[in-house]
KOLZA-932881 format. One line per field, with one value per residue (C-alpha): x, y, z; residue in three letters. Coordinates in steps of 0.05 Angstrom, whole numbers, plus 5000, padded with zeros to 4 digits. Example, Ala and Ser with C-alpha at 12.3 -4.5 7.8 and 13.67 -1.06 7.14 Angstrom:
2
X <- (5246_5273);
Y <- (4910_4979);
Z <- (5156_5143);
code <- (ALA_SER);
This chain:
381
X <- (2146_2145_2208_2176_2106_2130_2153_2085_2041_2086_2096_2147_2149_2194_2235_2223_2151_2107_2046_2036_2034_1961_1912_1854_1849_1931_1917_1859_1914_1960_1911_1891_1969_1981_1924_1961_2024_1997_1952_2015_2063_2005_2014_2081_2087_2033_2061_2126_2096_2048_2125_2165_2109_2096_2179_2187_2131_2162_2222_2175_2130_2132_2161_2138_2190_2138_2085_2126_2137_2197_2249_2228_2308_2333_2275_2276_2351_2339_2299_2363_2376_2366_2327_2344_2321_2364_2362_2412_2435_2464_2519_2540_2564_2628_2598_2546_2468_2453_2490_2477_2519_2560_2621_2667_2649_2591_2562_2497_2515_2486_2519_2589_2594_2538_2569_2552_2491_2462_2480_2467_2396_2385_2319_2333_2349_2415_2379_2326_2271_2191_2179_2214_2206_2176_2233_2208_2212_2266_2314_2290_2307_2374_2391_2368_2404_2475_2492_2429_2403_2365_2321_2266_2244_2186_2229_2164_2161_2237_2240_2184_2210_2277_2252_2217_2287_2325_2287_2287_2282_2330_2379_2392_2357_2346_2406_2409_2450_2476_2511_2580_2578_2646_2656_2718_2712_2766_2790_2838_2887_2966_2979_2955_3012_3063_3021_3004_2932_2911_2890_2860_2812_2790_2777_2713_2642_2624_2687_2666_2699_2692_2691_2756_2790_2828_2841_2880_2959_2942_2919_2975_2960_2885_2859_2822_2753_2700_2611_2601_2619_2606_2605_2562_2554_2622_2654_2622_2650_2631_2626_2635_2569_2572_2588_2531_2536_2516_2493_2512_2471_2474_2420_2351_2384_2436_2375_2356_2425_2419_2354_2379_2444_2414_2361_2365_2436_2405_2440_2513_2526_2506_2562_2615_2613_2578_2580_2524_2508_2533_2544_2534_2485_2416_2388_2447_2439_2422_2415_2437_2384_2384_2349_2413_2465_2425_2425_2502_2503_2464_2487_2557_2592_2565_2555_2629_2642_2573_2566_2603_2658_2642_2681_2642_2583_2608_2631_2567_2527_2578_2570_2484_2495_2549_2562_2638_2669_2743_2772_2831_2864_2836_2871_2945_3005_3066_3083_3026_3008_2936_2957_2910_2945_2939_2967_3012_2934_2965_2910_2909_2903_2856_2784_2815_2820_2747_2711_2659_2692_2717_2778_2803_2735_2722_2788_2768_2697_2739_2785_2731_2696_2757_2762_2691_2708_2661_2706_2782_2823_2887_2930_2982_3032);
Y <- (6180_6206_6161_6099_6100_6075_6006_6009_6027_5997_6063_6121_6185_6238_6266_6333_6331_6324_6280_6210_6156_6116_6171_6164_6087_6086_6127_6081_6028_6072_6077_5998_5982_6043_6005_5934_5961_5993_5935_5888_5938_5936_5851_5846_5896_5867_5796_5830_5861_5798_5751_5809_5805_5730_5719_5773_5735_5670_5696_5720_5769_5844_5894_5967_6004_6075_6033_6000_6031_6073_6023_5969_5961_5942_5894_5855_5847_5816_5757_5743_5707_5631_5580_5516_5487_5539_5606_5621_5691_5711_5753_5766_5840_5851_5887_5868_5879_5890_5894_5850_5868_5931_5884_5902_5828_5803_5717_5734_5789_5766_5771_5777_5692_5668_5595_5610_5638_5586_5532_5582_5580_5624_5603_5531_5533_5499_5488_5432_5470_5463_5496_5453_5393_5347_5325_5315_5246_5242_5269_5232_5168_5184_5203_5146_5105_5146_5091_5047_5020_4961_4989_5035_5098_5149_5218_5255_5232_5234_5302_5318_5303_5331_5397_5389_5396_5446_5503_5475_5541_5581_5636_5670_5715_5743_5787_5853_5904_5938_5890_5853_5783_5759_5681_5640_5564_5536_5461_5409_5410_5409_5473_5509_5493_5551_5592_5646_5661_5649_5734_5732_5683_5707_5778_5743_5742_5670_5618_5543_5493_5416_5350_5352_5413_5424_5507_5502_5500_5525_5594_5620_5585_5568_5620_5618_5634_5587_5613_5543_5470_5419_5352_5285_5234_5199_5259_5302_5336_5383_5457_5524_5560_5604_5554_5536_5457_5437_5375_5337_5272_5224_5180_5173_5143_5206_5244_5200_5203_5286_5278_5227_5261_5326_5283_5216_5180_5123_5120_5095_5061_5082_5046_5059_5088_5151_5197_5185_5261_5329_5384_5438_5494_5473_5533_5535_5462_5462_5399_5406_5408_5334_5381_5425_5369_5334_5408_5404_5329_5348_5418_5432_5361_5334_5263_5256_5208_5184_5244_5307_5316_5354_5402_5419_5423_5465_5518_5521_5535_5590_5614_5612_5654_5700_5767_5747_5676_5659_5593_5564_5496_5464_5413_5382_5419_5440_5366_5340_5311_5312_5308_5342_5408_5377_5308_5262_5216_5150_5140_5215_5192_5137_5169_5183_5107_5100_5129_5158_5233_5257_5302_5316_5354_5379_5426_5443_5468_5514_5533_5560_5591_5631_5654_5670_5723_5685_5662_5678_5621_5630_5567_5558_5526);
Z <- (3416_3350_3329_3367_3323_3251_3299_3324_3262_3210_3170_3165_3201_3187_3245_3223_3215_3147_3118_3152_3097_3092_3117_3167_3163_3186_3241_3272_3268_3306_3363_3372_3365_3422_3465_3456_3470_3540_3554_3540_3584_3641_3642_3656_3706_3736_3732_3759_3818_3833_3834_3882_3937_3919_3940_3998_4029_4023_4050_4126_4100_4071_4119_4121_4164_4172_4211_4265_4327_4346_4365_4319_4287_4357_4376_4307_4317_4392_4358_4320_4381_4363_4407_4426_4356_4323_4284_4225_4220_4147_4161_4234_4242_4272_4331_4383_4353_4432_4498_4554_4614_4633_4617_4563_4525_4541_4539_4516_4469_4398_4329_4353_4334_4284_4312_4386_4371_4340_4393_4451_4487_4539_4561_4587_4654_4681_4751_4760_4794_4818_4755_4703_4751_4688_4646_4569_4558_4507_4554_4613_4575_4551_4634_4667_4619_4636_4701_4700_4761_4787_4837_4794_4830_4817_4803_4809_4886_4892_4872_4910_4976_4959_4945_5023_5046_4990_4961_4892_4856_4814_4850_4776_4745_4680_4639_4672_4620_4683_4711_4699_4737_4730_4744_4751_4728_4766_4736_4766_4725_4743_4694_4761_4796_4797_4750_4808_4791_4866_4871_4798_4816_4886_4842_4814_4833_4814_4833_4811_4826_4814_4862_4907_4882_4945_4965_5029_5018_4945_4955_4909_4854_4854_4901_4961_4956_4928_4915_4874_4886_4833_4858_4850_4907_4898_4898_4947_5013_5062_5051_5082_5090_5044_4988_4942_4926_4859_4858_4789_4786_4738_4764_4806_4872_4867_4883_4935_4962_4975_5006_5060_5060_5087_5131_5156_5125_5106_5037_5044_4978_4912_4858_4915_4983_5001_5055_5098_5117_5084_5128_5072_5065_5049_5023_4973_4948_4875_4823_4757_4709_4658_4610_4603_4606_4542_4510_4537_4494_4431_4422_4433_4451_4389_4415_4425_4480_4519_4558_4570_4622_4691_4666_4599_4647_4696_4638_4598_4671_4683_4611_4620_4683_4689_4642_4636_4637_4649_4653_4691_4702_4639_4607_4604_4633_4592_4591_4567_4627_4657_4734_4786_4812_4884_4862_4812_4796_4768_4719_4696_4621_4624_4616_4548_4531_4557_4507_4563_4551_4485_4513_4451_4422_4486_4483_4417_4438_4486_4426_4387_4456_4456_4390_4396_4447_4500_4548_4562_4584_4622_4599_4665_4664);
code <- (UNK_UNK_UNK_UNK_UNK_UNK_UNK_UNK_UNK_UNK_UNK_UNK_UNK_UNK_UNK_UNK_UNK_UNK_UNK_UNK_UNK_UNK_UNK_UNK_UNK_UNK_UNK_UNK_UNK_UNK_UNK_UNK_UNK_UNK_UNK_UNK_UNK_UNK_UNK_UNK_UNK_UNK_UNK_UNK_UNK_UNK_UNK_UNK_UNK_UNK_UNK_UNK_UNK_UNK_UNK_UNK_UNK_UNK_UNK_UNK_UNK_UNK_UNK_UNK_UNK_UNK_UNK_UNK_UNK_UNK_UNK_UNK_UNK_UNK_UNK_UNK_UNK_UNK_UNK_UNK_UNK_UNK_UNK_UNK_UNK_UNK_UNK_UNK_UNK_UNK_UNK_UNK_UNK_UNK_UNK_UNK_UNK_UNK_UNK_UNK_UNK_UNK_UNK_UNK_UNK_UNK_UNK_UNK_UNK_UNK_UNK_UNK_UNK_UNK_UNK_UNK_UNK_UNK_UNK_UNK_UNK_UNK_UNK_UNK_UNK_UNK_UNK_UNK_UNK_UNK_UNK_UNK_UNK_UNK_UNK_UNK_UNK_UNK_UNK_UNK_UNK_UNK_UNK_UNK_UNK_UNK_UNK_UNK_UNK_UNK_UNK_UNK_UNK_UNK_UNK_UNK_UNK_UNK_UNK_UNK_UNK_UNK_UNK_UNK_UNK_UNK_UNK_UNK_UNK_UNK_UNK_UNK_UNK_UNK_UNK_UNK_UNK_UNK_UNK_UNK_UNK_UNK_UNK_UNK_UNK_UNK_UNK_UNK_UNK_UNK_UNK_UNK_UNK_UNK_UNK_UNK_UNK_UNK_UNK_UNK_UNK_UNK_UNK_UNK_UNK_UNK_UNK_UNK_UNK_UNK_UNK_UNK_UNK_UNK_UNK_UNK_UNK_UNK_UNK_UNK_UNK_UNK_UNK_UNK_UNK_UNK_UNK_UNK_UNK_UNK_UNK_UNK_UNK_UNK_UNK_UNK_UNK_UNK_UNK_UNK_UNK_UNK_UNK_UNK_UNK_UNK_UNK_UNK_UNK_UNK_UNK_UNK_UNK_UNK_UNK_UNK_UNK_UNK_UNK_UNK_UNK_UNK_UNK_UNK_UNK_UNK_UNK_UNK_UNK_UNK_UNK_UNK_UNK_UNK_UNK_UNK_UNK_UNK_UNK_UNK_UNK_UNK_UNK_UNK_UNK_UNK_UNK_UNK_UNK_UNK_UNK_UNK_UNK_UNK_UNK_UNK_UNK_UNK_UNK_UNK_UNK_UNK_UNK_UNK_UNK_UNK_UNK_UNK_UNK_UNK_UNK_UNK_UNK_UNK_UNK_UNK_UNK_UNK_UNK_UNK_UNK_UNK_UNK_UNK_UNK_UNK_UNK_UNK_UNK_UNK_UNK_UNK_UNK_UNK_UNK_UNK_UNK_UNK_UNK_UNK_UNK_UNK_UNK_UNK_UNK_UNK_UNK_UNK_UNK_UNK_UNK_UNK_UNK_UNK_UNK_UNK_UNK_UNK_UNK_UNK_UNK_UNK_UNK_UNK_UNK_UNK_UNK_UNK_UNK_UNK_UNK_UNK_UNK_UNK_UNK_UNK_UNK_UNK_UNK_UNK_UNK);
């Protein structure tokens, strides 16, 4: 201090000690210039402090770690989990913040793809229920424009008395971190054929498969055993009893249809012949939920074509389920060719000329699910 007063008072100071130059009047100076120095020292830390707390709570508020309960670190990290309007997470760790399941990679772990996790919701429910019976409108309107109709019905009443003759409620329940639910989503593609995963898909819990997907005379290659049908009125066939049917619609008289199909058979025609009854379970009948095929749309399709495939559908319900997701029998063969496994299709290429699905960015989406470490696809052959 002794070095810093001649900058302060103006005068000289020996180092070693001695007379200060300029007497009493000098050293009154040397006390108001102290005073200004401390009083201007005071301001900008204070100006300092007043920006720091003025930023950190821009940036979601001050955080003081001693007052939050023991545990706080893993519960903060949980929130990282985005919802369906999306949450951005700055820099993913290389390990799961939490695990979900008792599988060795978990769907619903968070922060092992900052990508997934902020297209992934895990509230919305892929099942149309009693409890999410009331569509918002904006996704109401974009379904019953998919195959327009002339004849308008009320899908409060429709749904109504369908759910008289299914149970209309949800058979999933919420992530249980001791269990591994391991599903199989099973597509129609000819790379199945000769490929031998027949026992490697009857291994899983969960086997979904979609419209005709034929088992018997294929065991070898597609397996045997089948917990989910996908299917929409054109497509649909009876099922063993133990086989949920997952009912796809893409309008209000498909809804109809399932109601008189497990009633009276008066529907025989929606846009093509229909069967008039279903012999399937009832208490495993299930619609797909319009909510979650526009989340299916906006979210990870990306608008490309005017709706996604069956396919894309069927493997973002398995991936909102299950603990563990593995696809086979998606896409082309080693050819190129996009034959069922059961049959030689003559117009296996044209729903790429349509424009309805967008093949090509749908087998991307599946790309990056895999590199993501969410689902692991076995390519055939």
């Amino acid at each position: 201090m002794l070095e810093l007063r001649p900058w302060m008072s103006g005068g000289v100071v020996p180092v070693g000690g001695g007379s200060i130059a300029g007497g009493g009047a000098e050293k009154g100076g040397k006390v108001r210039c102290s005073r200004r120095l401390w009083f201007l020292l005071g301001t900008v830390a204070l100006v300092f402090l007043t920006s720091l707390f003025l930023s950190m709570s821009l940036r979601g508020g001050v955080s003081f770690n001693y007052l939050e309960p023991p545990g706080w670190e893993e519960s903060r990290r949980v929130k990282l989990v985005p919802s369906y309007m999306g949450t951005h997470r700055l820099s993913p760790p290389e390990t799961p913040l939490q695990k979900t399941c008792a599988c060795s990679r978990c769907v619903g772990d968070p922060g092992v793809s900052d990508w997934f996790d902020e297209n992934y919701d895990p509230d919305i429910s892929p099942v149309w229920t009693r409890d999410n019976i009331q569509l918002p409108p904006d996704v109401y309107y974009w379904w019953v424009m998919l195959q327009p109709q002339f004849k308008p019905h009320n899908i409060q009443q429709v749904l109504l008395r369908l759910f008289q003759v299914i149970p209309g409620r949800s058979p999933y329940g919420s992530w249980d971190p001791g269990r591994c639910l391991r599903c199989a989503v099973v597509g129609n593609s000819g790379n199945l054929r000769g490929a031998g995963y027949g026992s490697a898909i009857d291994g899983h819990d969960y086997i979904m498969r979609i419209n005709l997907a034929p088992t018997v005379g294929y065991e070898d290659d597609a397996g045997s055993r089948t917990t989910h049908h996908f299917m929409y009125p054109e497509s649909a066939k009876n099922l063993a009893a133990n086989v949920s049917f997952v009912l796809v619609p893409f309008k209000t008289l498909d809804l109809v249809w399932i109601t008189s199909a497990l009633s009276t058979g008066q529907i025989r025609f929606t846009y093509a012949p229909v069967k008039q009854f279903l012999r399937v379970d009832k208490d495993k009948v299930q619609i797909f939920n319009p909510a979650f095929f526009k989340y299916i749309h906006d979210r990870w399709t990306r608008h490309h074509g005017r709706y996604p495939s069956t396919g894309m559908l069927v493997l973002f319900f398995a991936l909102h389920v299950c603990d563990e997701v593995n696809v086979f029998g998606f896409g082309a063969d080693s050819r190129g060719n996009w034959h069922h496994y059961w049959e030689q299709n003559r117009y296996s290429g044209e729903f790429r000329k349509t424009g309805v699905h967008d093949a090509d960015f749908e087998a991307q989406i599946i790309q990056q699910l895999s590199q993501a470490g969410k689902i692991t696809v076995f390519p055939g052959k």
